[in-house]
N, C-alpha and C positions, 0 to 999 in steps of 0.2 A: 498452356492454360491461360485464359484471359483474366487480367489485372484487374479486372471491374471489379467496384465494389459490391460484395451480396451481401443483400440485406437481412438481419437477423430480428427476429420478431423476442427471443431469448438466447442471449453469449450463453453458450457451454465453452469447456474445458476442448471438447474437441472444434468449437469454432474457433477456437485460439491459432489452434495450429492448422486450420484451411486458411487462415492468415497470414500467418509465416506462409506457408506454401503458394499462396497467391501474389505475395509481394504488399496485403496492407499492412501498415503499421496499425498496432494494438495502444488505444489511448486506457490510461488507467488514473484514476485519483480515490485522496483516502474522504471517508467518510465517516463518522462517531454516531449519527443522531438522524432523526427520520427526516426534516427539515430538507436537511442539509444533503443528503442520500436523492432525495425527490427532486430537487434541483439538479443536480448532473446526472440522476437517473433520466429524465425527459428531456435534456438537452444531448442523450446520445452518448453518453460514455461507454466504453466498453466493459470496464472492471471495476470497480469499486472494492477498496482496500477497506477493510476495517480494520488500522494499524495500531500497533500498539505506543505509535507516535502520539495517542490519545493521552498516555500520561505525561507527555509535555504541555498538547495544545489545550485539551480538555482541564487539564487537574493544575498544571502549572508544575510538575519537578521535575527537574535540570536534566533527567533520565528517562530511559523509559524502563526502567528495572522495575518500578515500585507499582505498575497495575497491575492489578488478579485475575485470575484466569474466572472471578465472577463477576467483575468490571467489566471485561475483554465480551462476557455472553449480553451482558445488558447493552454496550454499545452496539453490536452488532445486530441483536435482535432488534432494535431502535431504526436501525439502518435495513435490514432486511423489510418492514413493516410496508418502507419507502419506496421500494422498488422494482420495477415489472420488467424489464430489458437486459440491464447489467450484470455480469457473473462477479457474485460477493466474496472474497478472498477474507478470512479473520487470522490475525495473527496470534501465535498460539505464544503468549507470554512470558516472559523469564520464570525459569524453575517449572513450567510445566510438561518438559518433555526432556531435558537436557540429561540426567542422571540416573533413568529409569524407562525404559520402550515400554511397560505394563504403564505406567503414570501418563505417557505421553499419549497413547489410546486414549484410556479413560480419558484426558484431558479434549484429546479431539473429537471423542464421541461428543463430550459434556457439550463441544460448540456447535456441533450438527444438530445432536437434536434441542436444545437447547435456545439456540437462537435460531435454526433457520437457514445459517449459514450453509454456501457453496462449495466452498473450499475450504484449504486452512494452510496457513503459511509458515514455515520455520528458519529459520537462522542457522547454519552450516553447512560443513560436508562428510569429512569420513569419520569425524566425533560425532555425530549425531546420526551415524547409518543406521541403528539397530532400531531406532525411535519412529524414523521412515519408514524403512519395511516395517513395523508392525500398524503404523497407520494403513500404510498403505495397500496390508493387506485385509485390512477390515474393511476397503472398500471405499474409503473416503481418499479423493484428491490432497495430495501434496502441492504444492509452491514451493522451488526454493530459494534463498537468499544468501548472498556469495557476495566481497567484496568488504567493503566498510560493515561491521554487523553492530547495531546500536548494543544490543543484549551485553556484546564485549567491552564495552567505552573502556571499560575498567582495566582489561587486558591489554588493549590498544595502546590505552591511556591521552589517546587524543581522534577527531574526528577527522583527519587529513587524508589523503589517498592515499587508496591500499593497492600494492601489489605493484609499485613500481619497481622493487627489484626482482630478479629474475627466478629466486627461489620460490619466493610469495607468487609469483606470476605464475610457475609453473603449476604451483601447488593448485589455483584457481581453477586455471584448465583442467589437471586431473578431478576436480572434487566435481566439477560444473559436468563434465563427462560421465562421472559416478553419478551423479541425481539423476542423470537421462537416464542411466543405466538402469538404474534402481526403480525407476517409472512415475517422478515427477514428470507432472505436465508443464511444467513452467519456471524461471529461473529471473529472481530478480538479483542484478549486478549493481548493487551501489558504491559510485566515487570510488572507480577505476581506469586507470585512462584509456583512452577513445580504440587504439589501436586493438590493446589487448580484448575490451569488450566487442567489438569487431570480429577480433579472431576466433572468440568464444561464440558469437552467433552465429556464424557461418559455419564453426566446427559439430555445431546442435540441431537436429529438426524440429527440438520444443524451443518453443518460445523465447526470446529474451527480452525481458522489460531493463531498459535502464533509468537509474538517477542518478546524472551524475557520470554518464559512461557512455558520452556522447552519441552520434546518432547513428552508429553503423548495426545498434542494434533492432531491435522489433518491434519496440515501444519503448514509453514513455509512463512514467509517476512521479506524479510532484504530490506535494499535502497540501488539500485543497486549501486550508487557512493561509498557507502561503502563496500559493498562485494567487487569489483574490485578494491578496495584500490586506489578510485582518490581522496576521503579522509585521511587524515593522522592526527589527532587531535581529532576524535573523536574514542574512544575506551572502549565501553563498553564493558561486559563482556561477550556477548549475539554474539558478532559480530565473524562471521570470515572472514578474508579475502582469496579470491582467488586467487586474484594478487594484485601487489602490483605499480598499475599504475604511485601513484606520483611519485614516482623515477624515474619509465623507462620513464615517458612522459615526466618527468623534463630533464632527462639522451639525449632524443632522440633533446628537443630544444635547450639544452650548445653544442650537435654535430652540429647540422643546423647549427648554429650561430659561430662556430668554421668555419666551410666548407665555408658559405658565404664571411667571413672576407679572410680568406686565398685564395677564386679564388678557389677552389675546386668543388665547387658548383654550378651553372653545369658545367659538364664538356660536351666533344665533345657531346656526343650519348643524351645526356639532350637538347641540344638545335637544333634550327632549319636552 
């Protein structure tokens, strides 16, 4: 089959994986708000996350524990509003699918119709099987997510890499196997090393997005706040930036603010 890129006029779930199969790599970033959706919607992205990284970047705490599964509908319908190309992935928040497969439906109905949304994303493996299958068999798209899982910091008790010893590593592969199984389209691995997430793409014919888990896998997700550098305090090792926004948008409101003070601002052709 030839490598060439085909052009998709709307990502589905099954152009995901004629991409793995073809050999493109799947670009993916997050998105909260219609703005900001519409910008890397027209520049050609492929997936648009609507993650629940939103309680860090959007809201400002320290986690992403504390947004609601009607936070998580308003961002993402925000973002849906935005977008004609991109397939919209939302993540289905802490507490709303973990402890209950009946809760965790309702939860992912609440997002499909509700917002709009594509898909919906979750955190685990063989603790969260029952939750799966009943989404999954109401017809709605799974994601999953394997690796560092924000939802757990708590668990964890830190952000470091996961799965460098060989039980955790094993266990990876098994649960990353079990999603396929189970009939997620797609598998995000974060901050695992390069090898192992390698050996987990190659072992799967869905998809693998990494962050974090270098590049032997299928794509790519970063949060868009920090690619365009309107973060400046967080700096993993995993990140790069494109631009470097907080200065220039720091740089462009000490000018406003210089211009307004001095009478500058507006001048003739500004006003009416």
């Amino acid at each position: 089959m030839s490598t060439a890129k085909k052009e998709y006029k709307r990502v589905t779930v099954k152009s995901l994986t004629e991409m793995k199969s073809a050999g493109e790599k799947i670009s993916m970033l997050t998105a909260y708000d219609y703005t900001m959706a519409k910008i890397i919607d027209n520049a050609g992205i492929d997936v648009i996350l609507v993650g629940d990284s939103a309680s860090n970047v959007m809201a400002g705490h320290e986690t992403t524990l504390p947004i609601t599964l009607d936070q998580m509908i308003y961002h993402a319908s925000s973002v849906v509003r935005g977008v004609q190309r991109a397939l919209v992935v939302v993540d289905l928040p802490f507490g709303s699918y973990q402890s209950d497969p009946k809760e965790a439906l309702r939860s992912a109905i609440r997002i499909m119709k509700e917002s709009g949304g594509h898909t919906v994303k979750l955190e685990g493996g063989s603790e969260v099987k029952e939750s799966i299958k009943r989404i999954l068999n109401a017809g709605i798209p799974v994601m999953g997510h394997l690796g560092l899982t924000p939802q757990s910091i708590y668990k964890f008790g830190t952000y470091t890499v996961r799965a460098k010893e060989e039980a955790e590593a094993e266990k990876l592969v098994e649960d990353a196997k079990a999603l396929e199984r189970w009939g997620c389209f797609a598998l995000v691995l974060e901050k695992v090393p390069a090898s192992l997430a390698q050996k987990v793409a190659e072992q799967l014919t869905i998809p693998v997005i990494g962050i974090g888990a270098g590049s032997g896998v299928d794509g790519q997700v970063l949060v868009s706040h920090d690619m365009f550098g309107m973060t400046h305090e967080f700096n993993p090792r995993f990140l790069r930036r494109y631009l470097n926004l907080y200065e220039d948008m720091g740089g462009a409101v000490a000018q406003y603010i210089t211009d307004v003070k001095s009478i500058d601002f507006p001048n003739d052709d500004e006003q009416y």
